[in-house]
C-alpha positions as CSV (number, residue, x, y, z in Angstrom):
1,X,82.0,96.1,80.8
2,X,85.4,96.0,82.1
3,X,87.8,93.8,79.7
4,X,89.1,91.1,81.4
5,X,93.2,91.6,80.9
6,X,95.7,88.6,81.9
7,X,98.1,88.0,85.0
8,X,101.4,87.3,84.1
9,X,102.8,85.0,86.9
10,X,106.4,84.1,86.5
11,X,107.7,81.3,89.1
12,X,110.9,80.0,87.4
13,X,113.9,81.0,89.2
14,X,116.3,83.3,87.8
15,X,114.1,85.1,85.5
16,X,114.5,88.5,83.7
17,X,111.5,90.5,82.7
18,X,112.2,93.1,80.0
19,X,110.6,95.4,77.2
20,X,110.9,95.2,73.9
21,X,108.6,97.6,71.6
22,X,105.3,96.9,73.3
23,X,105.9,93.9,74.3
24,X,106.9,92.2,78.1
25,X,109.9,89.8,77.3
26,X,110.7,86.9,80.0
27,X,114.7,85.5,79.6
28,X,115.8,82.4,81.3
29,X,119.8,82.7,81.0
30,X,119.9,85.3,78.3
31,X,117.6,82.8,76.7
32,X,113.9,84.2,75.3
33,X,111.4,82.4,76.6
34,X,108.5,84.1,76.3
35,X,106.8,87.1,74.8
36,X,103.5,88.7,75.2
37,X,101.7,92.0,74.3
38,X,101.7,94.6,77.5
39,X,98.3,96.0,76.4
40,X,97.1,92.5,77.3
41,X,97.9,92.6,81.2
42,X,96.7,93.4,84.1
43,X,99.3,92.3,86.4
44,X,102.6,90.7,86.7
45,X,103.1,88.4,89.8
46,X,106.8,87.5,90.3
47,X,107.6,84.0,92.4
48,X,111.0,84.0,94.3
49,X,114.5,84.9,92.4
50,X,112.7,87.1,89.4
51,X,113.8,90.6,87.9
52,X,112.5,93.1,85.9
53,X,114.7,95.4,84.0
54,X,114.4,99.5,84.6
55,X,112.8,100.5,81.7
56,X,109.9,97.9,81.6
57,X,109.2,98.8,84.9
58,X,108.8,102.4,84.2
59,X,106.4,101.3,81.2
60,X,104.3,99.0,83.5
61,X,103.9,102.0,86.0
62,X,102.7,104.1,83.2
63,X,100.4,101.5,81.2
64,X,98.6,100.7,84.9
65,X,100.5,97.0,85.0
66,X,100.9,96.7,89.1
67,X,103.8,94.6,89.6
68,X,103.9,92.2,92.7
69,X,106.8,90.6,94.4
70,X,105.9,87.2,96.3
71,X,108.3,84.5,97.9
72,X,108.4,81.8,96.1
73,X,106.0,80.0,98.5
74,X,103.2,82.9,97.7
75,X,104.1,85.3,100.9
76,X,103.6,88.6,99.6
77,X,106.6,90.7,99.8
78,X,106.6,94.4,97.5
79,X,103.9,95.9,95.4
80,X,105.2,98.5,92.2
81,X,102.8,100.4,90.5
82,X,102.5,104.2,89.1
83,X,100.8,107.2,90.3
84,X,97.8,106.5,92.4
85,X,94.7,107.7,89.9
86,X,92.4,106.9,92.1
87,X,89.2,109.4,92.8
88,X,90.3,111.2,96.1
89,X,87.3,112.3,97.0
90,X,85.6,108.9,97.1
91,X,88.9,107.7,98.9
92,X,88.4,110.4,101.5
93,X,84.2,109.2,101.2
94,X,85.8,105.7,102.5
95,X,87.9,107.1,105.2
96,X,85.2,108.8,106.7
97,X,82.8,105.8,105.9
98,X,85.1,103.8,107.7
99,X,85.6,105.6,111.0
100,X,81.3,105.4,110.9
101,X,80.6,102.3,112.7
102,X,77.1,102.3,111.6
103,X,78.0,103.2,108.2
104,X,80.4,100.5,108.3
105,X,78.4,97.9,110.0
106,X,76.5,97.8,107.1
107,X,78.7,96.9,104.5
108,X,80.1,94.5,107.1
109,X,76.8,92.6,107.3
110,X,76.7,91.7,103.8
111,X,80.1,90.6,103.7
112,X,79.7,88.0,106.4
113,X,76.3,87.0,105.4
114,X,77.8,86.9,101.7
115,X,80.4,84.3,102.3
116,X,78.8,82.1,105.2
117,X,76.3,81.6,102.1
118,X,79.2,81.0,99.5
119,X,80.3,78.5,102.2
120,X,77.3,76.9,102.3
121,X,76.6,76.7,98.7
122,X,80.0,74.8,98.2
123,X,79.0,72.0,101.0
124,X,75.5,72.0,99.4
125,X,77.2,71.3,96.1
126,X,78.9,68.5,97.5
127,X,76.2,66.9,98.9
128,X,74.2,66.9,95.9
129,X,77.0,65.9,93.7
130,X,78.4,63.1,96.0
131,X,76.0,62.7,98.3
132,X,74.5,59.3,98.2
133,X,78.1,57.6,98.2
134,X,79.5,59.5,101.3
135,X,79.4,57.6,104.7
136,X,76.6,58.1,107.2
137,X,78.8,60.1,109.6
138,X,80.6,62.5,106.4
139,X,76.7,63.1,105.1
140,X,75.1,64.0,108.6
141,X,78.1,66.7,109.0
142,X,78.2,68.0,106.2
143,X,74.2,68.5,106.5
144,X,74.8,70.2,109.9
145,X,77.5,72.7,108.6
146,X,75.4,74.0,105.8
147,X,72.2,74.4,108.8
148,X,74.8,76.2,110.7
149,X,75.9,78.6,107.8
150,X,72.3,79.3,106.7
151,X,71.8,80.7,110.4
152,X,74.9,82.9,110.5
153,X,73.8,84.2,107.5
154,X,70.5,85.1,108.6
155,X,71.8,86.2,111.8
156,X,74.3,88.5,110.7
157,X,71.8,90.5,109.4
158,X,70.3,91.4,112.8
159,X,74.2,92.2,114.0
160,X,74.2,95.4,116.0
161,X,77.8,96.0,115.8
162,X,81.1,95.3,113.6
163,X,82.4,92.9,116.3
164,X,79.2,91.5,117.1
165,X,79.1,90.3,113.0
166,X,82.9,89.2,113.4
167,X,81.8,86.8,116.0
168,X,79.2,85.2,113.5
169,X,82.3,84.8,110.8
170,X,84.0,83.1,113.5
171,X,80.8,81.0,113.9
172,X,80.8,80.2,110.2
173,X,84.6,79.6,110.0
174,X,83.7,77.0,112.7
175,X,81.1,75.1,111.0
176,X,82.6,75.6,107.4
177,X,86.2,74.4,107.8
178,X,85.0,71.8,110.5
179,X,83.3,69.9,107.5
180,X,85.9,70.4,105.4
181,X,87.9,67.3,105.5
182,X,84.4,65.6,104.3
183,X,84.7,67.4,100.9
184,X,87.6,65.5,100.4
185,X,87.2,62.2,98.8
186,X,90.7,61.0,98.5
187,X,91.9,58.4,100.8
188,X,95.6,59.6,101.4
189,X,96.5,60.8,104.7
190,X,98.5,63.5,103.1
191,X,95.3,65.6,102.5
192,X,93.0,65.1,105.4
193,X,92.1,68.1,107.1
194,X,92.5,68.9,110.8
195,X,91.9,72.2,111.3
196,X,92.7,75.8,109.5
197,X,96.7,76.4,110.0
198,X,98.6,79.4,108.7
199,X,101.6,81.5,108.7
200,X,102.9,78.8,108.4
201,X,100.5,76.3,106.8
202,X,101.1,72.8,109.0
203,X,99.8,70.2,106.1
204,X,99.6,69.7,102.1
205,X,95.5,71.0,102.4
206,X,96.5,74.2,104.2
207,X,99.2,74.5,102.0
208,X,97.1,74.8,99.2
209,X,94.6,77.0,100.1
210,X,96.9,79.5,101.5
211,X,98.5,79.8,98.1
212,X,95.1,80.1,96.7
213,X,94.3,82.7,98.6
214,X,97.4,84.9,98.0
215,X,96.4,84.6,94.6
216,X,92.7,85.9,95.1
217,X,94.0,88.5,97.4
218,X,96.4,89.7,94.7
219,X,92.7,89.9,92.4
220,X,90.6,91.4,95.2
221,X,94.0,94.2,95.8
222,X,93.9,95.1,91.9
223,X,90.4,95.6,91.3
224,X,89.9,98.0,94.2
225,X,92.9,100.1,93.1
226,X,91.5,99.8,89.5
227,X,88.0,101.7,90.9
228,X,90.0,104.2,93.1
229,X,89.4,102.5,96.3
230,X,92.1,102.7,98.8
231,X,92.7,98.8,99.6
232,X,94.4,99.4,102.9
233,X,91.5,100.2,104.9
234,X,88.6,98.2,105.5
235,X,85.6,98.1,107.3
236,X,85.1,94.0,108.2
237,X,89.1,93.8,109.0
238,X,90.7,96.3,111.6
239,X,93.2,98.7,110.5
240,X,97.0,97.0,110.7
241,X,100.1,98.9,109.1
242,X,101.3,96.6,105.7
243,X,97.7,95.1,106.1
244,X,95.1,95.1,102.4
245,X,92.3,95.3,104.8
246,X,89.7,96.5,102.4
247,X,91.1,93.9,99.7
248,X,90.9,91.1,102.9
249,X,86.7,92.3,103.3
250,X,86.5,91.5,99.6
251,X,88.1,88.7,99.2
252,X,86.3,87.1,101.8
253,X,82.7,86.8,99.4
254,X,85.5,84.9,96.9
255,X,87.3,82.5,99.7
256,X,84.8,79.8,99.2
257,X,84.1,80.0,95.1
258,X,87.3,80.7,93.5
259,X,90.3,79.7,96.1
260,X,88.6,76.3,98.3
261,X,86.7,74.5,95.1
262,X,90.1,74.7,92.8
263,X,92.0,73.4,96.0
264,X,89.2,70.3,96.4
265,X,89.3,69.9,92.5
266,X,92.9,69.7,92.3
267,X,92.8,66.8,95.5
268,X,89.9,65.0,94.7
269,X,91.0,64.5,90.8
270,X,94.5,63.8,92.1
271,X,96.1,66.1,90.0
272,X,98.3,67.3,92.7
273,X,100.1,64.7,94.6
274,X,102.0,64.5,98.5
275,X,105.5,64.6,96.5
276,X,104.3,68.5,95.5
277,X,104.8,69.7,98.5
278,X,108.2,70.2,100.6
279,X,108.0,69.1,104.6
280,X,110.1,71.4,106.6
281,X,111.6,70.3,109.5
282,X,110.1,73.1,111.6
283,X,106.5,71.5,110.5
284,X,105.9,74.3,107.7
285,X,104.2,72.6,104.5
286,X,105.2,74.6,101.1
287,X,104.3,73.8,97.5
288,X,107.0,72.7,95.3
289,X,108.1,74.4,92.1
290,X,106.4,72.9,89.3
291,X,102.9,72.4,91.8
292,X,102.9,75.9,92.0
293,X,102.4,76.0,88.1
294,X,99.9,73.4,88.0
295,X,97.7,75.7,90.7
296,X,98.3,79.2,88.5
297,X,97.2,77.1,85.4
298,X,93.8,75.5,87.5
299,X,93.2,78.7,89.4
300,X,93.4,80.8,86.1
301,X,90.8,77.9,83.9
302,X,88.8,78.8,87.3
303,X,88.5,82.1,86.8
304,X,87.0,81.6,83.1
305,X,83.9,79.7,84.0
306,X,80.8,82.1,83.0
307,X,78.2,82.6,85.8
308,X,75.0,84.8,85.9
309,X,75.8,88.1,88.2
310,X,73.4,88.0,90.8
311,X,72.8,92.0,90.9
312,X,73.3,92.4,87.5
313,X,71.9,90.1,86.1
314,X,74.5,89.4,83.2
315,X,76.8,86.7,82.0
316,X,80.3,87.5,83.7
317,X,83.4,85.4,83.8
318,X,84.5,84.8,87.5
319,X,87.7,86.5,87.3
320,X,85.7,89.8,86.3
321,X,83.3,89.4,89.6
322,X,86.3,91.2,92.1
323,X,86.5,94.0,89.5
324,X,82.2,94.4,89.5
325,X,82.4,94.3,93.1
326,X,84.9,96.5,93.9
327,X,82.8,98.9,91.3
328,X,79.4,98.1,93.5
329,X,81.1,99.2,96.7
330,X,82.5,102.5,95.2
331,X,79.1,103.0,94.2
332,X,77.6,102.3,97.5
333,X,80.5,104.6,98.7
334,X,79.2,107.5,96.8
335,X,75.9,107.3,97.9
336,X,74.4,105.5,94.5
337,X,73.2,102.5,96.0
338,X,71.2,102.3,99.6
339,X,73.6,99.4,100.5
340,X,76.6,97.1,99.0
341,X,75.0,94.2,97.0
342,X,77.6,91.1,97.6
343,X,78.5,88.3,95.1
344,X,75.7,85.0,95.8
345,X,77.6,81.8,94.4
346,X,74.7,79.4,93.4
């Protein structure tokens, strides 16, 4: 079983990353402030105004540490990382797949059907944790969304082309994210929930998740790379130059169980507040500085919660599922398995 290594993220402005002996060194003003083993990461994501000296760069492209680049509001911006060691001949297996729309149609299928039943396990969760003190009208939604899901999931199945089973994910994203505002129990207009926005996110909720989802993106990217997958193209999302479409497909089974239930944690507990978040006069929402911490610290006790595999059958921490996946779809790739198994939140 794959070790589960650490992810470095450094948001403080003005930060330089260097080596010392075996060891990743961050400096704040000439100023140590931290220190930590390299044979203990996976990954270093860098927020904003953050540098990395020559040398430890070089050591992080040979130790397999892929170095990301981000704005300091999560866009991703530069990738570093060493010699691609990946096995070319099941990266030319997945070019070939890929260009196969019957091939592809199937690992498409599971995908969709995988997260329209990830979506509906969180709303199901919901309604069984908080369901007998939600209002009539919040309940009876709620109830309909996860009817809705269940029947893309089921009908995905029967989808007899890659664009016929991206019209059921838009049917899903419907149902799910026209619910969602019901999962949140806070009353403070500052969260409610109108409708998916992005690029850029138009409220604190959107705000949120987008971050979230950079950050599982960043996952999903790694652990394809780290099984010799090529995580440009995908099956599920076309082909777009500086698009991760394969790490997009894979991330999409993790949207709902990693990224949207630490977003709803953080907001229903109130440990992230309308003064986290910077209002721009344009209508962009953005996470402040010291929010962005509190996330990377809830998103990162996330991805420690044990949870029974469903294909394998073993206790795995959540942070290890995008590396088993990625492994299950190189082996579906080869030819090992008849079809991709995809991750079943229950």
């Amino acid at each position: 079983m794959r070790q589960h290594l650490n992810t470095m993220f450094v948001t403080t402005e003005g930060a330089w990353l260097t080596k010392d002996g075996a060891n990743i060194v961050v400096e704040v003003e000439r100023r140590e402030i931290g220190r930590v083993p390299m044979h203990l990461m996976g990954g270093i994501v860098c927020f904003g105004r953050v540098g990395l000296s020559p040398p430890l760069m070089g050591a992080c492209a040979e130790a397999g540490v892929a170095v990301s680049f981000l704005s300091e509001h999560g866009k991703f911006l530069a990738r570093v990382e060493g010699p691609c060691s990946g096995n070319v001949l099941l990266r030319r297996r997945q070019y070939r797949l890929a260009d196969d729309p019957e091939a592809g149609l199937v690992i498409v299928r599971a995908i969709v059907a995988a997260k329209a039943a990830n979506q509906r396990a969180v709303l199901r969760r919901a309604l069984r944790d908080h369901g007998s003190s939600m209002a009539e009208p919040g309940r009876a939604a709620l109830d309909d969304a996860q009817r809705r899901l269940g029947d893309v999931a089921r009908r995905v199945m029967g989808a007899e082309s890659i664009d016929s089973a991206r019209g059921h994910e838009g049917d899903a994203a419907n149902a799910y994210f026209g619910a969602f505002d019901h999962l949140i129990r806070r009353d403070d207009d500052a969260f409610r929930f109108r409708g998916r926005s992005r690029r850029p996110p138009l409220d604190a909720c959107n705000a949120l998740l987008s971050f979230l989802y950079a950050m599982v993106g960043h996952d999903c990217r790694s652990a394809l790379e780290s099984v010799g997958l090529d995580p440009q193209v995908g099956f599920l999302h076309r082909d777009r130059p500086g698009r991760a479409g394969l790490a997009l497909d894979l991330m999409e089974e993790f949207r709902p169980v990693l990224a949207d239930r630490v977003a709803l944690t953080l907001i229903n507990r109130q440990q992230i507040g309308s003064k986290d978040f910077t209002y721009m006069e344009g209508g962009a929402v953005l996470l402040c500085d010291d929010a962005r911490k509190a996330v990377l610290a809830a998103y990162q006790e996330r991805k420690k919660d044990e949870i029974t595999h469903p294909f394998l059958d073993e206790k795995v921490s959540l942070g290890l599922v995008p590396h088993i996946q990625a492994q299950l779809l190189a082996r579906h790739l080869r030819g090992d398995l008849d079809g991709y198994p995809p991750f079943l939140w229950k």
